[in-house]
PDB file of N, CA, C and O in Angstrom:
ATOM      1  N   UNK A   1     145.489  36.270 107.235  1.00  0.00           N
ATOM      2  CA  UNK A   1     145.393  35.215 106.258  1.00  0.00           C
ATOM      3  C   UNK A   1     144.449  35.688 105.154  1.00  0.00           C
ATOM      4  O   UNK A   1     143.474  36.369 105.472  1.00  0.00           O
ATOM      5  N   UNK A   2     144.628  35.436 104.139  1.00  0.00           N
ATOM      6  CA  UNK A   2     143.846  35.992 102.938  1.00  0.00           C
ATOM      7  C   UNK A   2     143.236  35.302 102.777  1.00  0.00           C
ATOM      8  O   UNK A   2     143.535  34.216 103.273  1.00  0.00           O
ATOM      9  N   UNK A   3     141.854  35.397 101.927  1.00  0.00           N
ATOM     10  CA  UNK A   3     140.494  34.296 101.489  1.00  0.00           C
ATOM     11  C   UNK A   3     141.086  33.186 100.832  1.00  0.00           C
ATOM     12  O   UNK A   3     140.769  32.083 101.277  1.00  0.00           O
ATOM     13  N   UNK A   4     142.074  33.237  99.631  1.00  0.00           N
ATOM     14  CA  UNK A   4     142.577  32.304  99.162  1.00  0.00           C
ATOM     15  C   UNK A   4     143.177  31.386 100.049  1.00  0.00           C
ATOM     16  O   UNK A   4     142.647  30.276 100.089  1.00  0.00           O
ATOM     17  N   UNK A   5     144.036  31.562 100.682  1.00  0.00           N
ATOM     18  CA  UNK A   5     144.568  30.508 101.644  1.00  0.00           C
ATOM     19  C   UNK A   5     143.842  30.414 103.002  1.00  0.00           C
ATOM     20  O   UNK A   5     144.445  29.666 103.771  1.00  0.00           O
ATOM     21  N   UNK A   6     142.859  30.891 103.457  1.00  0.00           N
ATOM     22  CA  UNK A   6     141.428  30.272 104.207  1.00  0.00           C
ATOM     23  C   UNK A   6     140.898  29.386 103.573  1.00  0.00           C
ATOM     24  O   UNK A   6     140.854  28.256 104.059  1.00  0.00           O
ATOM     25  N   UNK A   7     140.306  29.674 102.214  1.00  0.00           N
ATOM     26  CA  UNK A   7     139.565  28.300 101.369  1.00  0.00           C
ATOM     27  C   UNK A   7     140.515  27.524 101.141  1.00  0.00           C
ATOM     28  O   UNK A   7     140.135  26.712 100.297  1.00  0.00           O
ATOM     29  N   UNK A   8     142.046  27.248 101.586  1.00  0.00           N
ATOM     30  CA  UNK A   8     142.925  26.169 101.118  1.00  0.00           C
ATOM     31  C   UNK A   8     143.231  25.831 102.678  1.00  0.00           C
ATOM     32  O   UNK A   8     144.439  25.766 102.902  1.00  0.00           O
ATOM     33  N   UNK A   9     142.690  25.683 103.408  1.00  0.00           N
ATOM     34  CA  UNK A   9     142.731  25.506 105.012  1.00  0.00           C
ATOM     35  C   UNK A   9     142.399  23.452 104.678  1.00  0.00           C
ATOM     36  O   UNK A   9     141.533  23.044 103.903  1.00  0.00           O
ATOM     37  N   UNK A  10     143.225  22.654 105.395  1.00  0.00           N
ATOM     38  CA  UNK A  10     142.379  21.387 105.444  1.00  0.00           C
ATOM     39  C   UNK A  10     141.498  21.241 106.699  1.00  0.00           C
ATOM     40  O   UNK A  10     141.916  21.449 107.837  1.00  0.00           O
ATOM     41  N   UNK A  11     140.450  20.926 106.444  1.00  0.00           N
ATOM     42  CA  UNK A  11     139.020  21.100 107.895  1.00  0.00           C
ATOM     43  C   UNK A  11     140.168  19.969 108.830  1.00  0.00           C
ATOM     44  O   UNK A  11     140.739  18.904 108.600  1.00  0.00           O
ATOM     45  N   UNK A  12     140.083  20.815 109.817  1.00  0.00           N
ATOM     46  CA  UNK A  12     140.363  19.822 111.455  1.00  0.00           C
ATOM     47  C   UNK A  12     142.278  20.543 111.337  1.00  0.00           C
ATOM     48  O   UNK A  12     142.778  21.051 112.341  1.00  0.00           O
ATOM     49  N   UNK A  13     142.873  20.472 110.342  1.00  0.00           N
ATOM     50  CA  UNK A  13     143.820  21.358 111.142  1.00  0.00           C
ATOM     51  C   UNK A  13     144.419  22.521 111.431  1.00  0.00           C
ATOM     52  O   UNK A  13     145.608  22.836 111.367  1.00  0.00           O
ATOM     53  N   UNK A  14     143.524  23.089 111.736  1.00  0.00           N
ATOM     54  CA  UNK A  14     143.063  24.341 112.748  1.00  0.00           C
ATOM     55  C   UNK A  14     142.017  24.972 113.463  1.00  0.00           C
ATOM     56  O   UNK A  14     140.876  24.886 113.009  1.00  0.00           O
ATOM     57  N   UNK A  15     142.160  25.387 114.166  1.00  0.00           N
ATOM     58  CA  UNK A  15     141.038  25.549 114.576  1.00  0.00           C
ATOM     59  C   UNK A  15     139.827  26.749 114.749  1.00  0.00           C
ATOM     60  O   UNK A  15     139.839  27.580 115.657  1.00  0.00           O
ATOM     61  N   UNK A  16     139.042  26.683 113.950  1.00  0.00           N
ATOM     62  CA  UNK A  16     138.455  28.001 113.266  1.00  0.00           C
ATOM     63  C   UNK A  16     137.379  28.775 114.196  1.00  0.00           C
ATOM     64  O   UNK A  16     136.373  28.089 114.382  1.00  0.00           O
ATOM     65  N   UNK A  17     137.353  30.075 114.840  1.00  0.00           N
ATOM     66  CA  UNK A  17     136.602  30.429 115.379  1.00  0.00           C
ATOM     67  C   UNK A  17     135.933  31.710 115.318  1.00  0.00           C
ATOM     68  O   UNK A  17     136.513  32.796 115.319  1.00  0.00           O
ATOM     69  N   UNK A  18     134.581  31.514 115.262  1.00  0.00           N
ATOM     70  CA  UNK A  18     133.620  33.057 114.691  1.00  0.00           C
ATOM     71  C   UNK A  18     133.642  33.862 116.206  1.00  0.00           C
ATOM     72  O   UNK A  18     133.195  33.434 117.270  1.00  0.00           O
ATOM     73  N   UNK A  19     134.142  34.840 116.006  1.00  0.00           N
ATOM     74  CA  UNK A  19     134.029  35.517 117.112  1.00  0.00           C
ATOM     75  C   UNK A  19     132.864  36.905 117.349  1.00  0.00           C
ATOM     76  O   UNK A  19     132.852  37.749 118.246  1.00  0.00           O
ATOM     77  N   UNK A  20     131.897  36.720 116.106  1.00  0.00           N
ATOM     78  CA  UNK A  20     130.984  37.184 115.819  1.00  0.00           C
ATOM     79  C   UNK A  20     129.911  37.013 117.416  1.00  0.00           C
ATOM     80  O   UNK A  20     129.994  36.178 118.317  1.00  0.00           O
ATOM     81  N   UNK A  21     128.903  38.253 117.227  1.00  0.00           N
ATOM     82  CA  UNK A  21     127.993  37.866 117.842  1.00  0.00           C
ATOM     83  C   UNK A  21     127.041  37.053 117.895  1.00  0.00           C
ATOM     84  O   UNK A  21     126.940  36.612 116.750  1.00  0.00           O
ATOM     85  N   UNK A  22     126.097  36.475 118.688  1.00  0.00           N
ATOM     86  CA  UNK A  22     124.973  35.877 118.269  1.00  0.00           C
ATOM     87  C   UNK A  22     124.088  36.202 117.254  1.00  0.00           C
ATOM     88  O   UNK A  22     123.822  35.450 116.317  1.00  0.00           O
ATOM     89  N   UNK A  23     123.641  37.279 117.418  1.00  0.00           N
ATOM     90  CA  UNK A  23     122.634  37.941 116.314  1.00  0.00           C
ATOM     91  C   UNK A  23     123.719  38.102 114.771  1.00  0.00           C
ATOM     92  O   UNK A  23     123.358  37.969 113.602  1.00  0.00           O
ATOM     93  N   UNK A  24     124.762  38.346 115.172  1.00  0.00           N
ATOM     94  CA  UNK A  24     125.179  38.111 113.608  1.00  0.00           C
ATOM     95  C   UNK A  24     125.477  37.425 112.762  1.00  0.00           C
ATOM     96  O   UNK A  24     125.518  37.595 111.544  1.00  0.00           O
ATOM     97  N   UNK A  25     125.842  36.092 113.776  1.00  0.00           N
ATOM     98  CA  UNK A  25     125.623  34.840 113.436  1.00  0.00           C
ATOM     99  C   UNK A  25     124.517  34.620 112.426  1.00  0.00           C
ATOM    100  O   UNK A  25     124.561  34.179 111.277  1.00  0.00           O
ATOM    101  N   UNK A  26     123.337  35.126 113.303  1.00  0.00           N
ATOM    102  CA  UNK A  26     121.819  34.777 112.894  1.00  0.00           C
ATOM    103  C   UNK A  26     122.021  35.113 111.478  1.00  0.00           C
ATOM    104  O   UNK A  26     121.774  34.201 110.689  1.00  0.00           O
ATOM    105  N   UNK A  27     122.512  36.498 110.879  1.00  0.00           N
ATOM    106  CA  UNK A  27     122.070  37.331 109.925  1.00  0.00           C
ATOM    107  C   UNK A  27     123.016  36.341 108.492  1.00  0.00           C
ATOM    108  O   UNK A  27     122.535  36.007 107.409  1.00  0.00           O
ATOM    109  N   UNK A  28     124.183  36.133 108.913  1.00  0.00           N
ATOM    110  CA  UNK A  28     125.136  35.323 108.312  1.00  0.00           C
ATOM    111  C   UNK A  28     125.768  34.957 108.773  1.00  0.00           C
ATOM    112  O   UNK A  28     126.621  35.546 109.437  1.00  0.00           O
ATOM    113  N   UNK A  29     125.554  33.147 108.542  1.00  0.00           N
ATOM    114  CA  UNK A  29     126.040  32.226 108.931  1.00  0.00           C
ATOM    115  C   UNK A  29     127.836  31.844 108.874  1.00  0.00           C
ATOM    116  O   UNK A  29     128.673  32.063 107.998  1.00  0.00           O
ATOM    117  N   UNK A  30     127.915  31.328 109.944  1.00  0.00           N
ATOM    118  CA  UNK A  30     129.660  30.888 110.022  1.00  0.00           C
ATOM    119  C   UNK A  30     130.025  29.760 109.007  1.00  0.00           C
ATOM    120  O   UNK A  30     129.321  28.869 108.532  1.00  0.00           O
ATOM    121  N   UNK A  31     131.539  30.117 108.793  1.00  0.00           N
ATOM    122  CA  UNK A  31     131.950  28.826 107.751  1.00  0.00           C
ATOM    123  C   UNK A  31     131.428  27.425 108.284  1.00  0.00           C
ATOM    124  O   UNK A  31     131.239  27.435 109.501  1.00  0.00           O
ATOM    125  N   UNK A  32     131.201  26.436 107.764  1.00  0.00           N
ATOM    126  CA  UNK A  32     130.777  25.404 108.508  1.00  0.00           C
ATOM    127  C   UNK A  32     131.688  24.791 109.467  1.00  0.00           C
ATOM    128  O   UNK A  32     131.395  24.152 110.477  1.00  0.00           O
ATOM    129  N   UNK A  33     132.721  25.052 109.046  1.00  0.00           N
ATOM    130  CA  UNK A  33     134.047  24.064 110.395  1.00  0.00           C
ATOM    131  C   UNK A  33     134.222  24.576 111.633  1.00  0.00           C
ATOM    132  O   UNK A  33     134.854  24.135 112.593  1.00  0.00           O
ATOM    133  N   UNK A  34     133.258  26.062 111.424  1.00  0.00           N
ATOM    134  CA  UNK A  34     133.983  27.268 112.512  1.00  0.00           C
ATOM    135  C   UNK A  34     132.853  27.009 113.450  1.00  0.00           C
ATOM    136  O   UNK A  34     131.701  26.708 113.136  1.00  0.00           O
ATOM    137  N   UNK A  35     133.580  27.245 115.220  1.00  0.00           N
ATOM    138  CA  UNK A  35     133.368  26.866 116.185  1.00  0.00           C
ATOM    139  C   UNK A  35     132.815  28.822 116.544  1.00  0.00           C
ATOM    140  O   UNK A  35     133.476  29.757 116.093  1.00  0.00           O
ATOM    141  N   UNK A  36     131.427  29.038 117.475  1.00  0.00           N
ATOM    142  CA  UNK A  36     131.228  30.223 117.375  1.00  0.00           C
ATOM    143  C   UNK A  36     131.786  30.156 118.852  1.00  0.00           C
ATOM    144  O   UNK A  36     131.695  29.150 119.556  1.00  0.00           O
ATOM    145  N   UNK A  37     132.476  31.551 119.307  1.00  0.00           N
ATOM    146  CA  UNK A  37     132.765  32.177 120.463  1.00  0.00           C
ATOM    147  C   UNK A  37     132.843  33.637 120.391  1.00  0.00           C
ATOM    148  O   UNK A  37     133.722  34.249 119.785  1.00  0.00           O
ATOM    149  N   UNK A  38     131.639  34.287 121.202  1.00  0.00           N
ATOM    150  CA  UNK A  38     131.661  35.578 120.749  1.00  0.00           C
ATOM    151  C   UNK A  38     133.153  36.568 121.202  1.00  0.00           C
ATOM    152  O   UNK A  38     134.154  36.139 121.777  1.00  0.00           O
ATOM    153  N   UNK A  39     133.014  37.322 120.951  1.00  0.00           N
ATOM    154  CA  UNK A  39     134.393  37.941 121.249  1.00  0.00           C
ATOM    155  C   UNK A  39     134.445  38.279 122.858  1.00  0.00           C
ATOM    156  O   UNK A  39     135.427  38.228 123.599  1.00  0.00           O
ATOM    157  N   UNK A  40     133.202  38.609 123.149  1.00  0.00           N
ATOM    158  CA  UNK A  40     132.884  39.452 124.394  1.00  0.00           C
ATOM    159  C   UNK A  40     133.394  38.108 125.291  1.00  0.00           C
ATOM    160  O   UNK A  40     133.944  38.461 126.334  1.00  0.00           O
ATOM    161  N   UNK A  41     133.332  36.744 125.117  1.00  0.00           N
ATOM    162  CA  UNK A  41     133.340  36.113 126.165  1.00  0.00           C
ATOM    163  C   UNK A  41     134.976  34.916 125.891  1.00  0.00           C
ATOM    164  O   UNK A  41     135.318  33.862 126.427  1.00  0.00           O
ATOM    165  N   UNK A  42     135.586  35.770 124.828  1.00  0.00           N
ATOM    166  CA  UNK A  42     136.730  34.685 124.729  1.00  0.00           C
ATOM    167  C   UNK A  42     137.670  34.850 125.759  1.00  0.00           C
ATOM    168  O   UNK A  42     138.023  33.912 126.475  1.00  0.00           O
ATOM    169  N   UNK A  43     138.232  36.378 125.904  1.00  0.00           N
ATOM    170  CA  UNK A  43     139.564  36.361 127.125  1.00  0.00           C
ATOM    171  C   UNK A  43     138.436  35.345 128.236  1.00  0.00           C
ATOM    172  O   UNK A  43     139.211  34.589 128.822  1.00  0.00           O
ATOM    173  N   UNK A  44     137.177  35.088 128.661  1.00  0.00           N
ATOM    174  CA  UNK A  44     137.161  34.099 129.470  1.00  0.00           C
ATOM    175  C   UNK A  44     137.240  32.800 129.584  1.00  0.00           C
ATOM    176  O   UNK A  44     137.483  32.059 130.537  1.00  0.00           O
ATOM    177  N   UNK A  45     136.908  32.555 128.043  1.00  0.00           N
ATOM    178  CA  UNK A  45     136.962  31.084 127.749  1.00  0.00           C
ATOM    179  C   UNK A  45     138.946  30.248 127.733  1.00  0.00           C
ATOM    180  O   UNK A  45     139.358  29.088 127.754  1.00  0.00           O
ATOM    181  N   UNK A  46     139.630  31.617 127.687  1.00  0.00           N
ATOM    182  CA  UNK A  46     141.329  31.741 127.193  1.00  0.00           C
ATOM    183  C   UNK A  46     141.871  30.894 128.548  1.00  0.00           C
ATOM    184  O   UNK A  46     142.652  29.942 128.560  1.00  0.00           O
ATOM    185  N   UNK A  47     141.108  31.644 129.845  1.00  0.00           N
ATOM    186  CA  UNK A  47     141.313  31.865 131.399  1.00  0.00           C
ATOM    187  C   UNK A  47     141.149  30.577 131.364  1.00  0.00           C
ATOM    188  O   UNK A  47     142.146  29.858 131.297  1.00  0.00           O
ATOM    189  N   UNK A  48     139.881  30.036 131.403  1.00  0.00           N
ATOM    190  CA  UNK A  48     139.396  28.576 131.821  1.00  0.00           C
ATOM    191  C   UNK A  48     139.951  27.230 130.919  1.00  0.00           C
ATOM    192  O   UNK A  48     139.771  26.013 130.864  1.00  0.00           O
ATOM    193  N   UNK A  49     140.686  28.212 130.308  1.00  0.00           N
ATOM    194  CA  UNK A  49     141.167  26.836 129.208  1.00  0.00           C
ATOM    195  C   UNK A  49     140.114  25.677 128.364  1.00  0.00           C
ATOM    196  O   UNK A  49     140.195  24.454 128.246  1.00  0.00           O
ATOM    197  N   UNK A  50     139.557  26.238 128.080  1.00  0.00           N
ATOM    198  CA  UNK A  50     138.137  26.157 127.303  1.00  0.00           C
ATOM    199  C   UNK A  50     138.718  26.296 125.758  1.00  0.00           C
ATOM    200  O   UNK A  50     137.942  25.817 124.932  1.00  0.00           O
ATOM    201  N   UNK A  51     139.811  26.802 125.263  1.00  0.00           N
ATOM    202  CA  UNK A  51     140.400  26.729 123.816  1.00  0.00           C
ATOM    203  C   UNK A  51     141.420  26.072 124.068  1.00  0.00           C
ATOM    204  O   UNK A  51     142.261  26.435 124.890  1.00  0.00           O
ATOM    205  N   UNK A  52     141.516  24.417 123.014  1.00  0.00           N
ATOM    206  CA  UNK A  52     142.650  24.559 122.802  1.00  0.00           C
ATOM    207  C   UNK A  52     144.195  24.709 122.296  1.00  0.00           C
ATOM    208  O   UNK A  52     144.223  24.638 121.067  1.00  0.00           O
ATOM    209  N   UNK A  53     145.353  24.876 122.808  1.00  0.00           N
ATOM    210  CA  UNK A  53     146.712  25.034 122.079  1.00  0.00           C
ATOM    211  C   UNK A  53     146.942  24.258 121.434  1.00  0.00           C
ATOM    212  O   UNK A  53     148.142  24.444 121.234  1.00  0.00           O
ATOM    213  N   UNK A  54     146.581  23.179 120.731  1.00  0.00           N
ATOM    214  CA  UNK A  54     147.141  21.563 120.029  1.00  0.00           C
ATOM    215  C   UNK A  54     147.180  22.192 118.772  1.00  0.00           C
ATOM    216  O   UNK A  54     147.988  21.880 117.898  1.00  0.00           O
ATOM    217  N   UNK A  55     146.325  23.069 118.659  1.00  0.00           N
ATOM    218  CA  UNK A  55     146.070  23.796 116.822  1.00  0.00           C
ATOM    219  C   UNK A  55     146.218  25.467 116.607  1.00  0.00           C
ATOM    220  O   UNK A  55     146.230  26.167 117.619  1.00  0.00           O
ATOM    221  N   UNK A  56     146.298  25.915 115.657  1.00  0.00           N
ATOM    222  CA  UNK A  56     146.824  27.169 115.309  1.00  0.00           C
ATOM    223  C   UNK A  56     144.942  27.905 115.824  1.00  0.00           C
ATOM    224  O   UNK A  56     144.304  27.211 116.616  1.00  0.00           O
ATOM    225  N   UNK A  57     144.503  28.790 115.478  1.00  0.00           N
ATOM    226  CA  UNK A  57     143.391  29.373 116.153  1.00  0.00           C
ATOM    227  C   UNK A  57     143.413  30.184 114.922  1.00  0.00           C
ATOM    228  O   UNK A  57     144.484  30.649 114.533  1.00  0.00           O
ATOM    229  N   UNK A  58     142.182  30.417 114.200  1.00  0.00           N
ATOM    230  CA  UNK A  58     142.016  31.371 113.196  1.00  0.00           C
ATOM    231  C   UNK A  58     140.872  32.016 113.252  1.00  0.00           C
ATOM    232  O   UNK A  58     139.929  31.537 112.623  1.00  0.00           O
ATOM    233  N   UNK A  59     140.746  32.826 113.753  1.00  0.00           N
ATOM    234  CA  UNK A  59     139.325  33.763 114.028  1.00  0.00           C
ATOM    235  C   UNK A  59     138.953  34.435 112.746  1.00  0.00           C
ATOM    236  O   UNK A  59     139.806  34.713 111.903  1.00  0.00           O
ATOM    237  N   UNK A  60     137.558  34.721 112.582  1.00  0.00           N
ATOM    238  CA  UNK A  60     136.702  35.304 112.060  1.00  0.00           C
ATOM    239  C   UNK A  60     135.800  35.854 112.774  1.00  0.00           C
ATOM    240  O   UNK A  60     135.121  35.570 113.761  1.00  0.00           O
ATOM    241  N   UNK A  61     136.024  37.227 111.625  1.00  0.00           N
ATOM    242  CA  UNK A  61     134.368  38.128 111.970  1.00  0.00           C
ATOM    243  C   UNK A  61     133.872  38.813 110.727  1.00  0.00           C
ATOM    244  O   UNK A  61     134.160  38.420 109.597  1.00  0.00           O
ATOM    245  N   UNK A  62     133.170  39.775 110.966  1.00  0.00           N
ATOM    246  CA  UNK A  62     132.610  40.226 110.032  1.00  0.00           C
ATOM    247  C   UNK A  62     133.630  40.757 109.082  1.00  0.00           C
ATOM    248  O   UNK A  62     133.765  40.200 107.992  1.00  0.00           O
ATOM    249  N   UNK A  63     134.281  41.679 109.371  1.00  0.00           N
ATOM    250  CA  UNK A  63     135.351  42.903 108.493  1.00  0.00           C
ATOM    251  C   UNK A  63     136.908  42.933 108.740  1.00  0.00           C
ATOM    252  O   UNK A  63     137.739  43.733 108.311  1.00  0.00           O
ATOM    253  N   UNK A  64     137.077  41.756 109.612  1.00  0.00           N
ATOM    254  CA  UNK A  64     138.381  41.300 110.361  1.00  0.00           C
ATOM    255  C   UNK A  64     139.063  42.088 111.014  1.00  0.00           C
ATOM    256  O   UNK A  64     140.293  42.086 110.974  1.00  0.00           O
ATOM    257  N   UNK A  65     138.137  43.145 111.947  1.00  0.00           N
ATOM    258  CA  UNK A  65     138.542  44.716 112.741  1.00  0.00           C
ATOM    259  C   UNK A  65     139.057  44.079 114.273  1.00  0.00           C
ATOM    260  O   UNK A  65     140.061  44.345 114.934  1.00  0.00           O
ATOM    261  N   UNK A  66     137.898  43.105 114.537  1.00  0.00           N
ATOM    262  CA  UNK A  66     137.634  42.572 115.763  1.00  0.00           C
ATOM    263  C   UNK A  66     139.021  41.255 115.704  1.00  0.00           C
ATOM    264  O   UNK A  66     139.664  41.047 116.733  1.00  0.00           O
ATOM    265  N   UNK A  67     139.226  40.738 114.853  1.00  0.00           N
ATOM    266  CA  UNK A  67     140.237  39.907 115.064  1.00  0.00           C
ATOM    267  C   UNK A  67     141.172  40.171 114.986  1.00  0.00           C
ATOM    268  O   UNK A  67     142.002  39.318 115.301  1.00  0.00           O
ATOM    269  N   UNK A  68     141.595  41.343 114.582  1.00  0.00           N
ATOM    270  CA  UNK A  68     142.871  42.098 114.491  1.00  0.00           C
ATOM    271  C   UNK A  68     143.241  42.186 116.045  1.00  0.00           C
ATOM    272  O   UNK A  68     144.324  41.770 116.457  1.00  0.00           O
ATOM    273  N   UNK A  69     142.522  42.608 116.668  1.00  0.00           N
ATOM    274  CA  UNK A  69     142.248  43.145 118.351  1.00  0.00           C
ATOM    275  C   UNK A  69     142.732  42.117 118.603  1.00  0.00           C
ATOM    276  O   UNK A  69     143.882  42.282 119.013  1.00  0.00           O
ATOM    277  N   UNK A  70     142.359  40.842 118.559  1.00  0.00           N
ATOM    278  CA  UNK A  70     141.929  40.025 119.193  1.00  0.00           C
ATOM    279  C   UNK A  70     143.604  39.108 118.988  1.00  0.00           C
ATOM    280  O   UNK A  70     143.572  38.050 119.616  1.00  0.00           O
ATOM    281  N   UNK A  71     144.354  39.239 118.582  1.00  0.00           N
ATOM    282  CA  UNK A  71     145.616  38.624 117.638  1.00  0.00           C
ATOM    283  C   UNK A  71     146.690  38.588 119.235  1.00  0.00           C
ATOM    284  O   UNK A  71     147.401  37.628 119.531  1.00  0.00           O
ATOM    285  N   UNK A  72     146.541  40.016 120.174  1.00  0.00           N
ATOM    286  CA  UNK A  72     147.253  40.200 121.217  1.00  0.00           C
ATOM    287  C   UNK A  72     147.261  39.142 122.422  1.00  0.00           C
ATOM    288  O   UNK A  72     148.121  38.599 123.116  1.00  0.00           O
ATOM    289  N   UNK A  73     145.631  39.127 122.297  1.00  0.00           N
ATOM    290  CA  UNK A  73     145.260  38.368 123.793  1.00  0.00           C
ATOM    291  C   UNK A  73     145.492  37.051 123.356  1.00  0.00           C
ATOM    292  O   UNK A  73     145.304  36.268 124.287  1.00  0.00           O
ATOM    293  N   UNK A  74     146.032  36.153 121.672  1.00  0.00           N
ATOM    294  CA  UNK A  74     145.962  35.493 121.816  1.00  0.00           C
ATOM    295  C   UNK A  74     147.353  34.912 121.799  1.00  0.00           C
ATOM    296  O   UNK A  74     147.742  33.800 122.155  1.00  0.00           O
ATOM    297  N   UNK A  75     148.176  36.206 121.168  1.00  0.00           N
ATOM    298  CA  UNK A  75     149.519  35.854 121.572  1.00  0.00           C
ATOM    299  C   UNK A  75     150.509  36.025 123.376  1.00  0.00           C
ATOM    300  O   UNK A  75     151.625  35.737 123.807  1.00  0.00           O
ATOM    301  N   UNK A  76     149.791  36.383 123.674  1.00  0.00           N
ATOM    302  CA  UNK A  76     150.011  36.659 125.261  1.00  0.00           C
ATOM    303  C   UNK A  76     149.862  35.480 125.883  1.00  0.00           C
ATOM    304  O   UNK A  76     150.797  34.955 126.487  1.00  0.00           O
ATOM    305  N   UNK A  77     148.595  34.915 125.792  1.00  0.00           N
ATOM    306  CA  UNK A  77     148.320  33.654 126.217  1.00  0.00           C
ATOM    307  C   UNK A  77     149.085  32.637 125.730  1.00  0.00           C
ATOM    308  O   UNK A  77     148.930  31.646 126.442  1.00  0.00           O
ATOM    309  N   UNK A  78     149.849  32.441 124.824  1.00  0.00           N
ATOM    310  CA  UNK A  78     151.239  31.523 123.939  1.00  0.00           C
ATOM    311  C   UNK A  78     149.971  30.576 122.637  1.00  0.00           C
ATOM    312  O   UNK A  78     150.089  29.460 122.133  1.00  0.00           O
ATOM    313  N   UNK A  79     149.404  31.111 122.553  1.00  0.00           N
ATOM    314  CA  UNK A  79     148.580  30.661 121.277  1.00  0.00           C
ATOM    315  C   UNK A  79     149.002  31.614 119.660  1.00  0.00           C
ATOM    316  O   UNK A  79     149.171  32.813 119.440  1.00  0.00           O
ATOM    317  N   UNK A  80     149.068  29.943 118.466  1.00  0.00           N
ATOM    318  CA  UNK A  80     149.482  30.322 117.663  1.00  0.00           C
ATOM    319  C   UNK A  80     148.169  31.203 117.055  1.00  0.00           C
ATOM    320  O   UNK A  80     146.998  30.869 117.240  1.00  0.00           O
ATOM    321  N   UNK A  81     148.546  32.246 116.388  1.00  0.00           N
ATOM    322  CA  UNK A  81     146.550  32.297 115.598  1.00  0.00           C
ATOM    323  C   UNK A  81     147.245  33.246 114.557  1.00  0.00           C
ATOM    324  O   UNK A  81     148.422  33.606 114.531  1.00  0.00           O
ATOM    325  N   UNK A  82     145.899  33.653 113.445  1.00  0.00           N
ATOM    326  CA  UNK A  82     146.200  34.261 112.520  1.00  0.00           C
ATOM    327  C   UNK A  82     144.404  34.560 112.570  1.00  0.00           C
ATOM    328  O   UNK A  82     143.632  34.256 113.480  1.00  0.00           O
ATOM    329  N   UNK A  83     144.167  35.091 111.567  1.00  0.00           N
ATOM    330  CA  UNK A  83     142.876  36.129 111.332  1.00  0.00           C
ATOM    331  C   UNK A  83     142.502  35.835 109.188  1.00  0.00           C
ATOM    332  O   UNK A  83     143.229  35.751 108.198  1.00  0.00           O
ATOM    333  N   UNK A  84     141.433  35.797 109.365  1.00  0.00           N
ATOM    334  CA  UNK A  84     140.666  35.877 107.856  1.00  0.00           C
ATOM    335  C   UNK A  84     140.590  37.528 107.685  1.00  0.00           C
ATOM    336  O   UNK A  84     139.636  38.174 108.119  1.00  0.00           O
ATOM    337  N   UNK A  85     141.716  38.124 106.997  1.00  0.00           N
ATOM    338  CA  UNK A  85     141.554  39.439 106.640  1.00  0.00           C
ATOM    339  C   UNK A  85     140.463  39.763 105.619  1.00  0.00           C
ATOM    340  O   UNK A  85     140.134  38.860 104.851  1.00  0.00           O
ATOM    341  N   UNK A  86     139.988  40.716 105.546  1.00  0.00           N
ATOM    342  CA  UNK A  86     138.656  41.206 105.005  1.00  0.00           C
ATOM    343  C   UNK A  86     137.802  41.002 105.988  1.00  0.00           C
ATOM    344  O   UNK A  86     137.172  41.987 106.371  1.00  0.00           O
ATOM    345  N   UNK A  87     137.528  39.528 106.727  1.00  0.00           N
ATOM    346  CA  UNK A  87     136.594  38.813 107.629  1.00  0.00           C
ATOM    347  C   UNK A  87     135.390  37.861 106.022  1.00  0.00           C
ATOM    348  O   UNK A  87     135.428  37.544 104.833  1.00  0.00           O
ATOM    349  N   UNK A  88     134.625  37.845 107.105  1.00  0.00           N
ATOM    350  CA  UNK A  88     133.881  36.571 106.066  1.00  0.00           C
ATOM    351  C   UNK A  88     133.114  37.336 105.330  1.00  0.00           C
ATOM    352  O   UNK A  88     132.521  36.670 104.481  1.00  0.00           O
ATOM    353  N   UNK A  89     132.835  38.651 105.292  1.00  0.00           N
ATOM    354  CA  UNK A  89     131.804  39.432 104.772  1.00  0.00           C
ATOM    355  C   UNK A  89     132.935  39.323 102.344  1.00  0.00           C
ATOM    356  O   UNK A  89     132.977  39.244 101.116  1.00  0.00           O
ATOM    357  N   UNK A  90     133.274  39.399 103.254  1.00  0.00           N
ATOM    358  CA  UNK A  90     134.277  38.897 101.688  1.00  0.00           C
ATOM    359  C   UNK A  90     134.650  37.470 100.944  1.00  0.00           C
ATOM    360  O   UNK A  90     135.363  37.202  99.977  1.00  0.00           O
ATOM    361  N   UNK A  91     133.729  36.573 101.958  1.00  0.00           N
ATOM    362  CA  UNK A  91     133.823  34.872 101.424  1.00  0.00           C
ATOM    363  C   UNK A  91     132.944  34.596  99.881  1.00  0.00           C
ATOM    364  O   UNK A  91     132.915  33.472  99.380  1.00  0.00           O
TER     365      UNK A  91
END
């Protein structure tokens, strides 16, 4: 998904998630709508059903390397998602 149509997102339908670390969190902050789950601990949160399918899933990270990765485990699991290309370092 490109920056332009991220900033044309309406808040609540979808569901936005920083898959950033903690500490990078710290350094720069997540969009405000976005829900943080680091990457390291999502295939567990996927398992426990802790995310859910009602909404499309749009991850963010820093350089959008990690959400690229991340696009498989979420289509495997039958989740819709897409990715903020560049990542937020380009917001």
């Amino acid at each position: 998904m490109t920056k332009e149509n991220f900033l044309k997102l309406v808040p609540g339908s979808v569901l936005i998630v920083d898959i950033r670390e903690d500490n990078e969190v710290l350094s720069l902050s997540s969009p405000a709508e976005a829900s943080h789950i680091p990457m390291q601990t999502f295939a567990e949160q996927i398992q426990k059903e802790l995310i859910p399918k009602d909404k499309k899933i749009i991850t963010v990270c820093y350089s959008g390397a990690r959400c690229r990765a991340l696009q498989n485990l979420l289509a495997n699991f039958g989740y819709e998602s897409d990715y903020l290309e560049g990542g937020i370092a380009r917001l």
